[in-house]
N, C-alpha and C positions, 0 to 999 in steps of 0.2 A: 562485403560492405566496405564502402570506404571509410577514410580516417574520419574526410568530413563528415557524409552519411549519418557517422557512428555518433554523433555528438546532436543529432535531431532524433528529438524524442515526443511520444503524445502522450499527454497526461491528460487520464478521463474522472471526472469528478460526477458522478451521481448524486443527483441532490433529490431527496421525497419527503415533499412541502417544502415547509421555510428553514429549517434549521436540522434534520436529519441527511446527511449524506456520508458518501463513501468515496474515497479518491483514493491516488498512489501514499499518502504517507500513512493514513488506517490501514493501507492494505499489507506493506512493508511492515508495520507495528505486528500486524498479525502472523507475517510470516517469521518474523524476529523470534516473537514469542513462542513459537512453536519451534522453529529451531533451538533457542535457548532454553526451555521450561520457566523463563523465567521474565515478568513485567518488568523489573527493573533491570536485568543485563540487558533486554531487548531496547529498551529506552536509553540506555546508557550506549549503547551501540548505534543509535540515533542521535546521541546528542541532547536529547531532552531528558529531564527532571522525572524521577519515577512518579512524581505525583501528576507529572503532563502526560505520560503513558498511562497509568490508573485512572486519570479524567477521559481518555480518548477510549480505552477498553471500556469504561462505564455508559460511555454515551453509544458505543456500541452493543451493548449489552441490553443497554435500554430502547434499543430501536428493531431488535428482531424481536419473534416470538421468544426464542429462545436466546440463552446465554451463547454470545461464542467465544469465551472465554471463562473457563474454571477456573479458582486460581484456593490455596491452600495457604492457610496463614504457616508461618516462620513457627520453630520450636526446636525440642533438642535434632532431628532432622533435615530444618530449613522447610522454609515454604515452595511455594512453586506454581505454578500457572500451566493449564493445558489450553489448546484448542479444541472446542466441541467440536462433534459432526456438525454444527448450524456452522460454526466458525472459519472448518474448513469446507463448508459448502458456498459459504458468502464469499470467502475469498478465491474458491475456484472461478465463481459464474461473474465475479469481478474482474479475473486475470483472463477469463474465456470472453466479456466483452471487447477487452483493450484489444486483444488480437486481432478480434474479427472487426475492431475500428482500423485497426491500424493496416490491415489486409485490404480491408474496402477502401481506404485512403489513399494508400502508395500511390494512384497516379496523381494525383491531387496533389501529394507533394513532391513528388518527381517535378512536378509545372513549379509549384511552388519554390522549391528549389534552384532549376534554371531561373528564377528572376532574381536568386540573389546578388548581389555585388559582392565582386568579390573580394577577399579580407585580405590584404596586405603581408606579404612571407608566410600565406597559402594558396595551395592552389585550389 
């Protein structure tokens, strides 16, 4: 891929009804959290306020059947947060839509693309 190439990205936001969706920064939050075990390293690694990751895993939580996020309160231990099976099943068929967008798209932005103008000290 080229340099330029590299820097065109599609970001897909799934919306069901009015105020329930799923886009790249829920999706990243979830994969954070499962890398880390943990809500607030995950959010902190984002940039956002553990209580803007706890709002955004809430509203995920409250939008499937199931939780996709556990998380364990703090004690002599520490707390910690997992991804359920729903959790990593939402964010597989999330990362398996982008793909097969972004697979069906290519020529569409290959055109898109050649009609750029081009940016000044690139080629």
């Amino acid at each position: 891929m080229t340099d330029k190439a590299s820097r065109e990205r599609l970001h897909i936001r799934i919306v069901f009804g009015d105020e329930r969706m799923i886009g790249p920064g829920k999706a990243e939050l979830l994969e954070r959290v499962d890398r880390s075990g943990s809500i607030a390293a995950a959010g902190r690694e984002m940039g956002m306020s553990y209580k803007r990751a706890w709002q955004l895993i809430g509203t995920m939580n409250s939008m499937f059947r199931d939780p996709v996020v556990d998380r364990t309160r703090g004690g002599p231990g520490g707390g910690g947060a997992v991804l359920t099976e729903t959790g990593r099943r939402v964010l597989a068929l999330y990362r398996a839509f982008e793909a097969d967008a972004a697979r069906a798209g290519a020529a569409h932005l290959d055109a898109l693309r050649a009609m750029l103008r081009d940016i000044p000290g690139q080629k």
